[in-house]
SEKE-666375 format. One record per residue (C-alpha): x, y, z; residue in one letter. Coordinates in steps of 0.5 Angstrom, whole numbers, padded with zeros to 4 digits. Example, Ala and Ser with C-alpha at 12.3 -4.5 7.8 and 13.67 -1.06 7.14 Angstrom:
<pts>
      xx      yy      zz   aa
    0025   -0009    0016    a
    0027   -0002    0014    s
</pts>
This chain:
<pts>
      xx      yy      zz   aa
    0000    0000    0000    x
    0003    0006   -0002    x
    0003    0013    0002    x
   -0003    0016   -0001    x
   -0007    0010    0000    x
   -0005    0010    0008    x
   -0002    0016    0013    x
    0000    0014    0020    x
   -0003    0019    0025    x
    0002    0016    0031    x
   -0004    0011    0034    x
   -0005    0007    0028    x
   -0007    0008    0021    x
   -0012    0011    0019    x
   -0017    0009    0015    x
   -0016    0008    0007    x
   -0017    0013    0002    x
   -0024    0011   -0002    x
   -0021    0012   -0009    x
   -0018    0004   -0007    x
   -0023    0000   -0005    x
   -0028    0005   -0010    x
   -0024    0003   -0015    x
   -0027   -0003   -0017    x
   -0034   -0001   -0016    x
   -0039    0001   -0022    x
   -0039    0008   -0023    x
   -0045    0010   -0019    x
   -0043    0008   -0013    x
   -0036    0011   -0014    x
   -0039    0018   -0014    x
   -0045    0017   -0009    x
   -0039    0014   -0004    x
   -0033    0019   -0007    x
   -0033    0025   -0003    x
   -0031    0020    0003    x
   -0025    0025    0008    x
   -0021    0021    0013    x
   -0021    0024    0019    x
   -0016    0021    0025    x
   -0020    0014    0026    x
   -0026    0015    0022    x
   -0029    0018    0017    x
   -0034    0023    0015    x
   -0039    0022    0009    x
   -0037    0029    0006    x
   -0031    0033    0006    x
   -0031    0039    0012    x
   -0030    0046    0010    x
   -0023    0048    0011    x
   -0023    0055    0012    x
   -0016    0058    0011    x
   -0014    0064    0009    x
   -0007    0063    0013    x
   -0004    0056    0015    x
    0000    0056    0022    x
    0006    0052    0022    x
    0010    0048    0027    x
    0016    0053    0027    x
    0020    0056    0022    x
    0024    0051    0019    x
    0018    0046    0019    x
    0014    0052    0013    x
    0013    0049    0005    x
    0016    0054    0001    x
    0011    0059   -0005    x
    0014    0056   -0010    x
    0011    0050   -0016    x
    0014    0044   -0012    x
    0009    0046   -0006    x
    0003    0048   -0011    x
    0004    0040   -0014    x
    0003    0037   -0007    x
   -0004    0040   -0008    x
   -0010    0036   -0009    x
   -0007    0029   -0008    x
   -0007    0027   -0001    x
   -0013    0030    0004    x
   -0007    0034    0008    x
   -0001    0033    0005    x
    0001    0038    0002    x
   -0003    0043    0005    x
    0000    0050    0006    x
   -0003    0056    0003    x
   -0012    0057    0003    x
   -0011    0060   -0003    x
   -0008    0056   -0007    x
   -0012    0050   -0005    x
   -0015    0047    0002    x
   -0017    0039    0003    x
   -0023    0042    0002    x
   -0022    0043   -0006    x
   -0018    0037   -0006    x
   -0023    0033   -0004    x
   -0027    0036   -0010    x
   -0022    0034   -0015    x
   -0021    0028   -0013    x
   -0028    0027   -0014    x
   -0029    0029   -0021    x
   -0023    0026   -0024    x
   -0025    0019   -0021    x
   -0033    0020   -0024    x
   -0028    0022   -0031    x
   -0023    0017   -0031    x
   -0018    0023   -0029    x
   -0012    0021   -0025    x
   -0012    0030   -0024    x
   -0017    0035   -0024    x
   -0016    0042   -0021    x
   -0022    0047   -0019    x
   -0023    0053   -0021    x
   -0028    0059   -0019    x
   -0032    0057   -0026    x
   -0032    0053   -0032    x
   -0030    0059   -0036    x
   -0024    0060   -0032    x
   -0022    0053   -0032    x
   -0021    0054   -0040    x
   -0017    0060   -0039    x
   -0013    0056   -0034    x
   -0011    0050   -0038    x
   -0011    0055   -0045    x
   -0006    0059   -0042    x
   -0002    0052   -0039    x
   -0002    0050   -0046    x
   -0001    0056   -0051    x
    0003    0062   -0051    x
    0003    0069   -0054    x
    0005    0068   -0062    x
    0002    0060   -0061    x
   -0004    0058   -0064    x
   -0011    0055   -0062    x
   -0015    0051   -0066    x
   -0023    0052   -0064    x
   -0029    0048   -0066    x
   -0034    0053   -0069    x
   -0040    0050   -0063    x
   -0036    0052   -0058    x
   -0040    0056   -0053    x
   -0040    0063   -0052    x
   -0037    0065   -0046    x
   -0030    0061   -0049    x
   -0031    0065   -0055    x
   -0032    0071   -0052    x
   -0025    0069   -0048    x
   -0021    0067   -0054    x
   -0024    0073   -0059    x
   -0023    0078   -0054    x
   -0017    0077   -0050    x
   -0013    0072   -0052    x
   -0013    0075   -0059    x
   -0011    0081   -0057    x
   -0005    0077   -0052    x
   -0002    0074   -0059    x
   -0006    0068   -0059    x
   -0008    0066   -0065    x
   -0015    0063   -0066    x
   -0017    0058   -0071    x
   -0025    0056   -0073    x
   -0027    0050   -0075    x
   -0034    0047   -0076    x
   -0036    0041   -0071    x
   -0035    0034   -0073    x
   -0029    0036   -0078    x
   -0026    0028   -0074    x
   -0020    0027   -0079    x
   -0021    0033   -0083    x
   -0017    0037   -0078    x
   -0010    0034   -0080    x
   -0011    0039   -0085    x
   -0012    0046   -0082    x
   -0006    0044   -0076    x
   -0001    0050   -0077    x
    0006    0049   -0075    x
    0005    0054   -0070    x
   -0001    0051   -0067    x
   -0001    0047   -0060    x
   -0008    0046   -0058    x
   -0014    0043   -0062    x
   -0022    0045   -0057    x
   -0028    0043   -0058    x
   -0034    0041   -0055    x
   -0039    0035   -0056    x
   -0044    0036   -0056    x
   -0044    0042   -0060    x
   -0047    0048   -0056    x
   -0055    0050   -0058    x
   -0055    0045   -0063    x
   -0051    0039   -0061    x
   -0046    0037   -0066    x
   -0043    0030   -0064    x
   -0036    0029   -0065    x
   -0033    0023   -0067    x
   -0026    0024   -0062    x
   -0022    0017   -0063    x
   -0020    0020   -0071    x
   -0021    0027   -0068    x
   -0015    0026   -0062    x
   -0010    0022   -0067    x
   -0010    0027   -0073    x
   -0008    0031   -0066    x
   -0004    0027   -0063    x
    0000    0026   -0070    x
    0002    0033   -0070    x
    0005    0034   -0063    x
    0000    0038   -0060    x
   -0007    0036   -0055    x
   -0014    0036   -0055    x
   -0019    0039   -0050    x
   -0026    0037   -0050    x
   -0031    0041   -0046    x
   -0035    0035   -0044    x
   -0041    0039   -0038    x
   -0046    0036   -0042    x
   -0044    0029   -0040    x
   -0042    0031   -0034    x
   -0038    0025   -0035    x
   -0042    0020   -0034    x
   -0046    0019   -0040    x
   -0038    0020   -0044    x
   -0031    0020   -0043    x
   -0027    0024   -0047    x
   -0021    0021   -0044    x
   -0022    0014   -0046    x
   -0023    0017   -0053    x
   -0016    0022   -0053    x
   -0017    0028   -0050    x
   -0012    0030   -0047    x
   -0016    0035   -0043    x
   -0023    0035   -0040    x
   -0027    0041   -0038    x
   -0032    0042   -0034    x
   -0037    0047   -0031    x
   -0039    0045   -0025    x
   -0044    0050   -0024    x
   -0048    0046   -0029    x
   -0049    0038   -0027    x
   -0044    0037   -0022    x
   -0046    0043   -0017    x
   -0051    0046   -0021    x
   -0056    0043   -0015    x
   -0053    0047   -0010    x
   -0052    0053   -0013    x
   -0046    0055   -0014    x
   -0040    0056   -0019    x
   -0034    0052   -0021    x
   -0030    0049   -0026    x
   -0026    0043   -0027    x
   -0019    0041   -0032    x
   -0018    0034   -0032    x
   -0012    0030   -0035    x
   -0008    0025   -0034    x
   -0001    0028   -0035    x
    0002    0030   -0028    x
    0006    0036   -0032    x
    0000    0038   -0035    x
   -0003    0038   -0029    x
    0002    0042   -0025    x
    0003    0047   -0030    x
   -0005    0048   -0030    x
   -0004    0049   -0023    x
    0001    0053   -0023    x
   -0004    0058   -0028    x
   -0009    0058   -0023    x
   -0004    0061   -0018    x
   -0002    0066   -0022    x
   -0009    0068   -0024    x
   -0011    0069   -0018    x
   -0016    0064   -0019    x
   -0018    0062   -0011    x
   -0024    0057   -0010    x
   -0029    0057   -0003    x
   -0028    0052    0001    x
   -0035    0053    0002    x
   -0037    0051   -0005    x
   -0032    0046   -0006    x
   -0036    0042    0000    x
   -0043    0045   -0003    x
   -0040    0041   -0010    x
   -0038    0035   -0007    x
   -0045    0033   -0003    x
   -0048    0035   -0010    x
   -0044    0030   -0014    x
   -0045    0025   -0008    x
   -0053    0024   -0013    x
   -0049    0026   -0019    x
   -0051    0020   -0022    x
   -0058    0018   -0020    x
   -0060    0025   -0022    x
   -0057    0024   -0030    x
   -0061    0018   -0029    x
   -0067    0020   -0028    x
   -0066    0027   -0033    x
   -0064    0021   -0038    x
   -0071    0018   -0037    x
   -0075    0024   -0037    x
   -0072    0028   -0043    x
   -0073    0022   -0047    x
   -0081    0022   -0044    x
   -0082    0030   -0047    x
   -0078    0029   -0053    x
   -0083    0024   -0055    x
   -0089    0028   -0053    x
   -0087    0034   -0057    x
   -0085    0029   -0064    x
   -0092    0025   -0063    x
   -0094    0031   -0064    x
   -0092    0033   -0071    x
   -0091    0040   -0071    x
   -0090    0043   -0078    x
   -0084    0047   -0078    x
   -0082    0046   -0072    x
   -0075    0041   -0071    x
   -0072    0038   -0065    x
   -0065    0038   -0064    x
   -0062    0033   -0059    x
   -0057    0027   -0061    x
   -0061    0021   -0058    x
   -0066    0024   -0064    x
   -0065    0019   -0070    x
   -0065    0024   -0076    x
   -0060    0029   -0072    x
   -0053    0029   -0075    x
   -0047    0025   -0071    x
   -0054    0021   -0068    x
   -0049    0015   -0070    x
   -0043    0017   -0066    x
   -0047    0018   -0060    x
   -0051    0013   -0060    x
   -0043    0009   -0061    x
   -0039    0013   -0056    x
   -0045    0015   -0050    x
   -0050    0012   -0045    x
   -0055    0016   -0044    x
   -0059    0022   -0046    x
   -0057    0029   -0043    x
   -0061    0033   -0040    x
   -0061    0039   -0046    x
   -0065    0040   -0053    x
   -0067    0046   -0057    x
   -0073    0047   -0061    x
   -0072    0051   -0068    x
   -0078    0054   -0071    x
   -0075    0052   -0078    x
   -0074    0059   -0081    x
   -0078    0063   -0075    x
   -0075    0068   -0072    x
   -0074    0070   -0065    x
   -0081    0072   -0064    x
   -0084    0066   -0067    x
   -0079    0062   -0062    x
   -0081    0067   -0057    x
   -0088    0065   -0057    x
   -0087    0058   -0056    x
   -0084    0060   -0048    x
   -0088    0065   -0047    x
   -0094    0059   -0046    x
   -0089    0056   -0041    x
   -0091    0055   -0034    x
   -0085    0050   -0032    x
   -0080    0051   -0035    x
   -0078    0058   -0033    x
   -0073    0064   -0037    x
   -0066    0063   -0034    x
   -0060    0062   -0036    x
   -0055    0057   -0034    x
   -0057    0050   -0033    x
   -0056    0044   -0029    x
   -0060    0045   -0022    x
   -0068    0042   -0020    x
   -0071    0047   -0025    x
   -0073    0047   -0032    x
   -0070    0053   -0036    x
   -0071    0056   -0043    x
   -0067    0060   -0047    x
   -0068    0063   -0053    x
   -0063    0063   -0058    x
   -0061    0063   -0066    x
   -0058    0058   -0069    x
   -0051    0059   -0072    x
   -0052    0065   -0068    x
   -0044    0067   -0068    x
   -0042    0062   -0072    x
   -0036    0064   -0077    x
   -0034    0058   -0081    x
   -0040    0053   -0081    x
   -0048    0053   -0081    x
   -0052    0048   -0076    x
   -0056    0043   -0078    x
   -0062    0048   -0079    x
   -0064    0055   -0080    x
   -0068    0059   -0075    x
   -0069    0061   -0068    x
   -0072    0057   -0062    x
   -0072    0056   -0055    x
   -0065    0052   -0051    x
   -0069    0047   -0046    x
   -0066    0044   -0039    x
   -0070    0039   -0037    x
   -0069    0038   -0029    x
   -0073    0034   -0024    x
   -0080    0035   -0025    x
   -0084    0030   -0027    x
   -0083    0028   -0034    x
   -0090    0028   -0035    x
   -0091    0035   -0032    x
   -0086    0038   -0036    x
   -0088    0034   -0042    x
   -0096    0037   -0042    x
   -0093    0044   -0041    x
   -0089    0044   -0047    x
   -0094    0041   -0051    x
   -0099    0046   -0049    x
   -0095    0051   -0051    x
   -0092    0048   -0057    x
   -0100    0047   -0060    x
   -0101    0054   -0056    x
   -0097    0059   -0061    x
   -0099    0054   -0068    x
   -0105    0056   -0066    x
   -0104    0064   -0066    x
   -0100    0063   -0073    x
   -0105    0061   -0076    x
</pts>
């Protein structure tokens, strides 16, 4: 038994880390069990809030250094390595112990957000005169980021259109360092067929990062088809019920991982103990929540496609007529929790008239939590290199933990509601 497996605390062992005997458990066990945190002789079912602006040493000879090989230590074991709160605390720890387990992950670092994780691990992995590749479905907060910032920091950014697979060998520069894409793609769910899409990369020298909040990792596992990075918005699915904002990177690389780390500290990018606790008691249902969302989205796509509504289209991947249905039902087990409808050809008024006959779900932004949500959008809205599967505008639905029938008669309702006022 190695030493992260076991520590003495000077009246026997204490307990074993619950990533062993987890290990060999089925994935929904290891995440209802993950957030498991030694304490002396027993343990308590979630991580303590570790509160520590300042850490107190023994004596001065006994202080870890501020330097990278301190920041490494961070994250691995619940108190070794521990030295400044505003570099990590076991409490963030324990958090990225848990959702680099639940996604295959030998590393995880946490952020304040997901937007904030993708900063990290871009600026870790591509510096001013460099290049990024960057799938055209990519959400608009990362756009935003690579448009307005990196841009203008030297980075250069290159658009490609989602599900370009091997096609990418071909746009790969000389001076390019990092290929990102999300699957599915943002708004319109564009699936990208990763195994292809990670060898071209790999070939050429550099790395590939997956945005994979969608799955949260359960429904998928980027990293068992290439990544070399995997981001998630904790915000959404693991956390999103407690209602708190967090990030994650994953990786497998340990050089990887510390220079993630090490970007995080020299951003500033600090993390309450408080939200990481929050998160790691919300992951604890992470996988009995995706599967009762798996089995309601399903229900209320279903309802709305018996219907038939003329000019209006459904776009999620487990629809068989969406393009990339053939790669998600190979690549993924379960369902999501999002999907839009397009009024084909519609504006935003005819989008708008679906949601203001909606009781359940509500307008908001963001998604992940108990509550429904809708959101209004434009497909292709933003796009610079490729056009989405379908032309209009529509409404992004997040179906939470109602019940399905309810939020099936409520979409329905609506849907026939502004057919009706169109004539």
């Amino acid at each position: 038994m190695s030493g992260a497996d076991r520590t003495d605390n000077g009246g026997g062992d204490r307990p074993m880390s619950p990533s062993e005997p987890l290990s060999r458990r089925r994935q929904g066990t290891r995440i209802a069990q993950g957030a498991r945190f030694p304490l002396g002789c027993v343990e308590t079912p979630v991580p303590p809030v570790t509160e520590a602006t300042t850490v107190l040493f023994a004596d001065i000879d006994a202080m870890a250094p501020v330097d990278r090989d301190s920041l490494s230590r961070q994250g691995h074991d619940p108190f070794d390595g521990f030295y400044y709160g505003a570099v990590g605390t076991p409490s963030s720890g324990a958090l990225a112990r848990m959702v680099a387990g639940a996604g295959g992950a030998g590393h995880a670092v946490i952020t304040p957000a997901g937007l904030s994780a993708f900063i990290a691990a871009l600026w870790a992995c591509v510096k001013p005169g460099q290049r990024v590749l960057v799938s055209d479905a990519v959400t608009y907060s990362l756009r935003w980021h690579l448009d307005r910032r990196a841009a203008l920091a030297g980075i250069g950014v290159d658009y490609f259109p989602p599900g370009i697979g091997a096609g990418i060998a071909g746009l790969i520069r000389p001076e390019t360092r990092l290929v990102c894409v999300e699957s599915p793609g943002a708004f319109t769910f564009e699936v990208e067929d990763l195994a292809p899409l990670a060898a071209a990369v790999h070939t050429a020298g550099i790395r590939l990062l997956v945005d994979d909040t969608w799955s949260a990792g359960l429904h998928c596992r980027p990293i068992d088809h290439g990544a070399d990075l995997v981001l998630y918005s904790l915000a959404k699915l693991h956390a999103g019920i407690a209602g708190v904002s967090l990030g994650a990177v994953l990786t497998n690389d340990r050089a990887l991982y510390e220079d993630i780390l090490e970007e995080t500290a020299l951003q500033g990018m600090a993390v309450s103990a408080d939200a990481t606790q929050k998160a790691s008691v919300a992951c604890q249902t992470l996988a009995v929540r995706l599967a009762a969302q798996d089995r309601s989205i399903r229900r209320v796509m279903a309802a709305v496609s018996a219907m038939a509504p003329a000019g209006l289209r459904l776009l999620h991947p487990a629809i068989e007529t969406h393009p990339g249905h053939a790669i998600w039902r190979r690549d993924f087990t379960g369902a999501g929790s999002l999907f839009s409808i397009v009024v084909e050809g519609g504006s935003p008024a005819d989008a708008a008239a679906i949601g203001r006959g909606l009781a359940l779900f509500r307008p908001g932004y963001g998604w992940g939590g108990a509550v429904s949500l809708l959101s209004p959008f434009v497909a292709g809205e933003g796009r610079t290199v490729s056009c989405p599967p379908v032309d209009g505008a529509g409404l992004r639905l997040y179906v939470g933990l109602e019940d399905a029938d309810d939020l099936a008669e409520d979409l329905c309702a609506a849907v026939e509601q502004a057919a009706r006022a169109g004539g």
